[in-house]
N, C-alpha and C positions, 0 to 999 in steps of 0.2 A: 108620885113615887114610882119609881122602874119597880116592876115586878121581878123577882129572883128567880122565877121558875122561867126554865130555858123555855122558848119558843123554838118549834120546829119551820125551816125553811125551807121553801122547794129552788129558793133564786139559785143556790152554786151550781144545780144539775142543767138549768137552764144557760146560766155562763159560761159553764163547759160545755155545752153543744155550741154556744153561739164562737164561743171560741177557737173550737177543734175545724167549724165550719169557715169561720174566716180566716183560720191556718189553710187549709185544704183548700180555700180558693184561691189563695196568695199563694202558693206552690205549685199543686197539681193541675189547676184550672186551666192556665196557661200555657203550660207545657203540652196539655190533653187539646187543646183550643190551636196551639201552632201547626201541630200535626194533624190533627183532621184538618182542619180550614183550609190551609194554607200549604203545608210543606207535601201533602198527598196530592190534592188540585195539580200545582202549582208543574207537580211531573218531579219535583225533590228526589220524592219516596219513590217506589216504583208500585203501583197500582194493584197488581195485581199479589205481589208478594207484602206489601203492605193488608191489603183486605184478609188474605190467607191467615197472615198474623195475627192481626188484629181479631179476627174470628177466634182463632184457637187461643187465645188469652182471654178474649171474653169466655170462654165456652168453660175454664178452667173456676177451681174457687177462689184464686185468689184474683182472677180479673173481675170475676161476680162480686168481691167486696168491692173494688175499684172499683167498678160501676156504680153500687150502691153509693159507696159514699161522694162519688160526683155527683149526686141525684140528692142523696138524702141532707148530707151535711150544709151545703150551703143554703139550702132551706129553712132548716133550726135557725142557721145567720140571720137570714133575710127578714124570719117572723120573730126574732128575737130584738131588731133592728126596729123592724115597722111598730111593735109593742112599745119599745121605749121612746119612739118617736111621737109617739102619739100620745105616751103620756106628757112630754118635755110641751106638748104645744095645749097642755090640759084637757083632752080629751079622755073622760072618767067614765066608759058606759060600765054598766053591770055587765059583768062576764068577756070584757075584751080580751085578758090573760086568757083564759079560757079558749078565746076566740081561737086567738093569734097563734097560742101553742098547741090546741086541739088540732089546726088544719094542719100544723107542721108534722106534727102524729100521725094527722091521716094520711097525708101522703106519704110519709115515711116507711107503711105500712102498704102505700098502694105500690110503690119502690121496690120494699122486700118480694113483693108478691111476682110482680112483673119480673123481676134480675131472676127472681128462683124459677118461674115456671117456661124459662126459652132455654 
């Protein structure tokens, strides 16, 4: 018999990170990834008003979230990803959620820390 008393879940909090992070790699990654790599190297952009730029948007708060969340979010994805991977192929240890979502935490944390303290 189902028991009637709700169960509390922590899975949607964990589906919206992996999802916000695999939004944010499907959009911003690429765009962030054409322009450094590629369109700066390449002599596109001009060098030195590109780095100016780019300095002073990072330096600001909203290039500091932009930074963060190229750092933090696809990582949520990635340990959200490698978690259900591993359970899809039966690998059951004690504490892998834990695992998987703690390092994603940690570094999440070691991310805020680094974007706040340059």
């Amino acid at each position: 018999m189902i028991s009637s008393a709700n169960k509390r879940v922590d899975e949607p909090v964990y589906w919206a990170l992996f999802g916000a992070g695999g939004m944010w790699s499907a959009i911003f990654a690429p765009a962030a990834i054409l322009i450094v790599c590629f369109l700066i190297p390449l002599g596109v952009i001009d060098n030195t008003a590109a780095y100016a730029g780019m300095k002073s948007f990072c330096a600001g708060f909203l290039g500091r979230v932009f930074t963060l969340c190229m750092i933090a979010l696809p990582i949520w994805c990635g340990m959200h990803r490698i978690h259900h991977c591993l359970h899809d192929m039966k690998v059951h240890c004690l504490g892998l959620k834990g695992l998987c979502y703690g390092l994603a935490a940690i570094l999440s944390v070691v991310a805020v820390f680094l974007v706040c303290s340059f």
